[in-house]
C-alpha positions in Angstrom: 78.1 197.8 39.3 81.2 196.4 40.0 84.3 198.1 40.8 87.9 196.3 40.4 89.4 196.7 43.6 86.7 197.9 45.5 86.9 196.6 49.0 90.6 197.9 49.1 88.9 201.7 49.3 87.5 200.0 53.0 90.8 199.6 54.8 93.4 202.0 53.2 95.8 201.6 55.9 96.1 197.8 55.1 96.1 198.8 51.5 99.4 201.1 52.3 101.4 198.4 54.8 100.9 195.8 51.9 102.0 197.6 48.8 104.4 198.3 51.1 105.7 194.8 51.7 105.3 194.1 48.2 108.1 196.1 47.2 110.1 195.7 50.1 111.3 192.0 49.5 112.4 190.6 45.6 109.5 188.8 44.6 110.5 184.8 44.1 109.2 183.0 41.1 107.6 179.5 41.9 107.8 176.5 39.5 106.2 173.4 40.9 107.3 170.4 40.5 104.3 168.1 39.8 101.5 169.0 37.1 98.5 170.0 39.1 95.1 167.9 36.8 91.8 167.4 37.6 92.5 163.7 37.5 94.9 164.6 40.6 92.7 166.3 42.5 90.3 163.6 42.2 92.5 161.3 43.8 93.0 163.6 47.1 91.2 161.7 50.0 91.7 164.5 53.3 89.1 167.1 53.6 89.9 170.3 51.6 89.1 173.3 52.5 89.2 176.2 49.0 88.6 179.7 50.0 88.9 182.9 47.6 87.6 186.3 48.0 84.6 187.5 45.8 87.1 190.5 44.2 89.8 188.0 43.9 91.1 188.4 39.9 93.9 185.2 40.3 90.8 182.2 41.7 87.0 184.3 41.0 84.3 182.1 42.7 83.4 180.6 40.1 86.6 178.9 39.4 87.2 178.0 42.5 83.8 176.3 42.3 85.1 174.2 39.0 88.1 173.1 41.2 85.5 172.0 44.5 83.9 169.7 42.2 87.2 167.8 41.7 87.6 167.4 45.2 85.8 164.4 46.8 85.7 165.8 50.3 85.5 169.5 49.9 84.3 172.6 51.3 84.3 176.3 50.1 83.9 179.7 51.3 83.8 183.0 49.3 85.2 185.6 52.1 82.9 189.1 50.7 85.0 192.3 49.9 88.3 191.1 49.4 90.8 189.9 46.7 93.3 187.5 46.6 95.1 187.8 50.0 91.7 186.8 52.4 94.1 186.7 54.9 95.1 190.0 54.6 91.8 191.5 53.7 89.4 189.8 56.1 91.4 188.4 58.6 88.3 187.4 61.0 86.3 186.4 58.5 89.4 183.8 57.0 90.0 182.7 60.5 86.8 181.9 61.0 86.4 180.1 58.2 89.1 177.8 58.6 88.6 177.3 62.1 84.9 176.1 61.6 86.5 174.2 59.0 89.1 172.4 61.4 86.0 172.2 64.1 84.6 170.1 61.5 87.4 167.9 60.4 
């Protein structure tokens, strides 16, 4: 069984310092200017690295997989127990990822 949120129960300290910082500072709302399409993607030649964690609600895995096949040159990672902020969540296991990744490329 699945529980939502899960692998924030494994590092509740972390858990505290970012709710923490997510109400410290006004959140800032994004518009982009360009209108992100599959065609576009297509078009992007550099290797691309897409990573998400496997608890992550805003790019699930299998999204992100729909979006790596867009990309010509494209690798992806699912980092385990974590959500959106990899980063954050599994710092070792994000670094390593994009360091093998920049190893690589």
């Amino acid at each position: 069984m699945f529980v939502k949120n899960a692998h924030r129960a494994a590092n509740a300290e972390g858990t505290r310092r970012w709710h923490a910082l997510a109400h410290e500072k006004p959140r800032v709302a994004y518009t982009t200017r360009n209108r992100i399409t599959y065609a576009a993607l297509e078009t992007i030649k550099l290797p691309t690295l897409l990573l998400t964690g496997d608890a992550d609600l805003y790019m699930p895995p299998s999204v992100l997989r729909l979006f790596a096949q867009r990309f010509p040159r494209c690798e992806s990672a699912v980092i385990p127990e974590c959500g959106h902020s990899a980063y954050w969540e599994q710092p070792e296991m994000f670094n390593r990822a994009v360091l093998d990744f920049l190893k690589k490329n």
